[in-house]
C-alpha positions as CSV (number, residue, x, y, z in Angstrom):
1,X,121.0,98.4,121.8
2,X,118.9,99.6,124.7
3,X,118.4,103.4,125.0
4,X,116.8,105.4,127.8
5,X,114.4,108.3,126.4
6,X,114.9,111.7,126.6
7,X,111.6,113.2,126.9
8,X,111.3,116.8,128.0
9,X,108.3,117.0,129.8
10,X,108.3,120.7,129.2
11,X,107.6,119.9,125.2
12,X,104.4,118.5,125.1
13,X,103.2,117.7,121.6
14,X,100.6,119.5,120.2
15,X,97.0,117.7,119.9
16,X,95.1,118.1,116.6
17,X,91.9,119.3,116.9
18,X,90.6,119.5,113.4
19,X,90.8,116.6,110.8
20,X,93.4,118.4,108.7
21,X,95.9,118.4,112.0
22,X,94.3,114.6,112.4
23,X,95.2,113.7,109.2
24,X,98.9,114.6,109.2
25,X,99.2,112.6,112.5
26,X,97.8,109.7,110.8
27,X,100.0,110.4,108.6
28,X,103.4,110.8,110.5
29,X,102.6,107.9,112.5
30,X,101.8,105.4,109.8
31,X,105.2,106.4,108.0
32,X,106.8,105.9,111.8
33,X,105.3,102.2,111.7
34,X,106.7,101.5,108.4
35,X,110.4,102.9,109.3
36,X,110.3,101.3,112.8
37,X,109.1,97.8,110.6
38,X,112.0,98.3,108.2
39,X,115.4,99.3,110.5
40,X,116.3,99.6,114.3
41,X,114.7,102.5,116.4
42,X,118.1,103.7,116.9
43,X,118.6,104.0,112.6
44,X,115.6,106.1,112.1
45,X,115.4,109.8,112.1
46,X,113.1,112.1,112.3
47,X,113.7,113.8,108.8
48,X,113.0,110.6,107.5
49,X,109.9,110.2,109.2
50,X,108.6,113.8,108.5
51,X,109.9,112.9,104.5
52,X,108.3,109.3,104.5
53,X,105.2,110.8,106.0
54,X,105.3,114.6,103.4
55,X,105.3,116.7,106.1
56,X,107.2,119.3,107.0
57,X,109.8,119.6,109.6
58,X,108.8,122.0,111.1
59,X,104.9,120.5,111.8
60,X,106.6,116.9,112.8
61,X,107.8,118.6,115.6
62,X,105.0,120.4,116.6
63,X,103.0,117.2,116.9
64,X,105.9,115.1,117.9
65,X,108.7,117.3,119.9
66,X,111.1,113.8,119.9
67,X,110.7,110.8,118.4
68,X,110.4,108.8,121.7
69,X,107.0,110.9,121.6
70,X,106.2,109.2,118.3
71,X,107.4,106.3,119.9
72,X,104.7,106.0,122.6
73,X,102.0,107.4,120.6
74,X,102.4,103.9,118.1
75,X,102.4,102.4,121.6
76,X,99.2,103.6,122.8
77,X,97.4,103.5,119.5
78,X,98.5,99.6,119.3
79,X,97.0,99.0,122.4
80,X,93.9,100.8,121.5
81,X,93.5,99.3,118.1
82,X,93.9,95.4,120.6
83,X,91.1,96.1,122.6
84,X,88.6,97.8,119.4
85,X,89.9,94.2,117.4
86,X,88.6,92.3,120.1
87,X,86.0,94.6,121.1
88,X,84.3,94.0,118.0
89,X,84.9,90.5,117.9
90,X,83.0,89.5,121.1
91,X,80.3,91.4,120.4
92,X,79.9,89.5,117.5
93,X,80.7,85.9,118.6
94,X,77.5,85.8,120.4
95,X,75.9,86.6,117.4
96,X,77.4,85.0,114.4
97,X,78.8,81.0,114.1
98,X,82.2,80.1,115.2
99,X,83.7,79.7,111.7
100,X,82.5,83.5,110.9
101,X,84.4,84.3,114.8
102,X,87.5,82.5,113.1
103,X,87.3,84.5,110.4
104,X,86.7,87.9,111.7
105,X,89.6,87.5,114.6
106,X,92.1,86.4,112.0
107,X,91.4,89.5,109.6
108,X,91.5,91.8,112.5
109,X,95.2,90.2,114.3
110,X,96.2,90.0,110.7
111,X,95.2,93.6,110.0
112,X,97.4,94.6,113.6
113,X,100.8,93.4,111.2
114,X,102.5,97.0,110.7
115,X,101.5,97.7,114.5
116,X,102.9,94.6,115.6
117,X,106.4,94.6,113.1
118,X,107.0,98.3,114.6
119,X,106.1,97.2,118.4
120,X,108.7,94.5,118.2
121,X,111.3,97.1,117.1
122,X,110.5,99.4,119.9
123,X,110.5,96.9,122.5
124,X,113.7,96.0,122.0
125,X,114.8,99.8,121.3
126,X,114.2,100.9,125.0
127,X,116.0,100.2,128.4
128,X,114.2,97.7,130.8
129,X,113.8,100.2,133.2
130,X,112.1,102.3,130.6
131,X,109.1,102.0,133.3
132,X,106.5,103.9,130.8
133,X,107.3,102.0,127.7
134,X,107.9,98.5,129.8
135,X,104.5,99.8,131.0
136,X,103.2,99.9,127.6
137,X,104.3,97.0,125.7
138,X,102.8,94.8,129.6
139,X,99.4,96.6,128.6
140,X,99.6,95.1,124.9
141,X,100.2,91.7,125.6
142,X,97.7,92.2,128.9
143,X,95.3,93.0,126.0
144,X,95.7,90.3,123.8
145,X,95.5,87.4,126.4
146,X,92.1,89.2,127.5
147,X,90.8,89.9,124.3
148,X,91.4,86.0,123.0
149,X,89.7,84.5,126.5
150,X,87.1,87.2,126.1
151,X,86.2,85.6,122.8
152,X,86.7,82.2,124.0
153,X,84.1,82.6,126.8
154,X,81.6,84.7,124.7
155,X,81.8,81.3,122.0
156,X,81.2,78.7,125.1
157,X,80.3,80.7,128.6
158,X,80.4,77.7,129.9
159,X,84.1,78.0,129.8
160,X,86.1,76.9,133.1
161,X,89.2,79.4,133.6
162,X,91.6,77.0,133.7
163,X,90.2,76.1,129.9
164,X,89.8,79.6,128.7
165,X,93.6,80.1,130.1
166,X,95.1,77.3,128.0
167,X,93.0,78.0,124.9
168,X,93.9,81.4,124.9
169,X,97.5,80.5,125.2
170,X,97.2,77.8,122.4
171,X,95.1,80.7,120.1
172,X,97.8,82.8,120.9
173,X,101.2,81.0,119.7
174,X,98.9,80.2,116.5
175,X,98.0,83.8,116.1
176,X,101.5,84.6,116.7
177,X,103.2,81.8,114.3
178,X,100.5,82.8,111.6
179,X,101.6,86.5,111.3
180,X,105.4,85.7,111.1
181,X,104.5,83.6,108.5
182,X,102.3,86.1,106.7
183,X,105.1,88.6,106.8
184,X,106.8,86.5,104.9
185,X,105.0,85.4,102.4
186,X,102.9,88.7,101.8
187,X,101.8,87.6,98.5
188,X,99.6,84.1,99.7
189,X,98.4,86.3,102.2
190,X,94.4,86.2,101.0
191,X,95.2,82.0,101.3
192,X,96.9,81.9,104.6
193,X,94.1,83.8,106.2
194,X,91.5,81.3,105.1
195,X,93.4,78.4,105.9
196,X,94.1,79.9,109.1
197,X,90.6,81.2,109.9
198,X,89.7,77.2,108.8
199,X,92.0,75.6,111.3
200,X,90.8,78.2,113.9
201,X,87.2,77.4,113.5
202,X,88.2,73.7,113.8
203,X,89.7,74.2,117.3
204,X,87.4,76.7,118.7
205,X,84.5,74.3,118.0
206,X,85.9,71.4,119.9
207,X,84.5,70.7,123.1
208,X,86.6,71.1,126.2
């Protein structure tokens, strides 16, 4: 079911500002990923996060005063760890061959799983007219369809858009089908990747 959030604006979460406070943040919002993966936003507490996570009540909420706060921090950091993924990935297409590209973008979208799992679980969580979070998960799949043509045009500049546009698309609804299959069969998951990566390389290398 679709919830609004209650954020109080006047209770701000703390920022860490040595790698201790860093460190339990990492901490709290890894164990939120796994919770939100596991049940409906709606299901999950926060003294199950703070236990999940070991920390203490009391420091969960200094860092995260409500859980819709840990809710747009997995946000944010999903859409940060998007644009790093494919950050890295261009830079490196234009150095590397197309099969190593392949390789390297599958690792990296497969490595995104927990993020991904969790996102799908919030999206659903919050009202339409959530505008921040609607806001939020528009930025992540924004970042995705960039990131993929961004590779696409750093393997062949000589890319028209209307070619980048339905690659990407096609890269996309394989990346997409490949980690739902991955989820579920998380012990062939060294296999899939390489096949994966393999079928990748095949397309990308085709001439438009």
């Amino acid at each position: 079911m679709s919830s609004q959030k209650s954020i109080d604006p006047q209770r701000e979460p703390v920022r860490p500002q040595r790698k201790r406070g860093k460190e339990r943040v990492a901490a709290i919002v890894a164990a939120a990923l796994e919770l939100f993966a596991e049940r409906e936003y709606s299901a999950v507490t926060m003294t199950e996060i703070a236990e999940r996570s070991g920390t203490a009540i009391g420091s969960l909420y200094r860092f995260f005063p409500t859980k819709e706060h840990v809710a747009d921090t997995i946000l944010e950091r999903f859409g940060d760890a998007i644009d790093e993924a494919f950050e890295s990935c261009v830079v490196h297409a234009r150095e590397q061959s197309v099969e190593q590209t392949a390789t390297e973008l599958v690792q990296r979208i497969v490595a995104l799983g927990p993020y991904r799992a969790a996102g799908s679980a919030l999206a659903d969580a919050f009202d339409r007219t959530d505008e921040p979070t609607m806001a939020a998960i528009e930025r992540i799949r924004s970042s995705m369809r960039n990131g993929i043509a961004s590779v696409l045009h750093a393997i062949d500049p000589n890319l028209s858009d209307s070619n980048i546009e339905a690659r990407s698309l096609a890269v996309l609804a394989l990346l997409k089908g490949a980690g739902a299959i991955m989820q579920r069969h998380a012990d062939r998951q060294s296999l899939l990747e390489t096949e994966l990566a393999h079928m990748l390389a095949l397309y990308l290398a085709q001439p438009a």
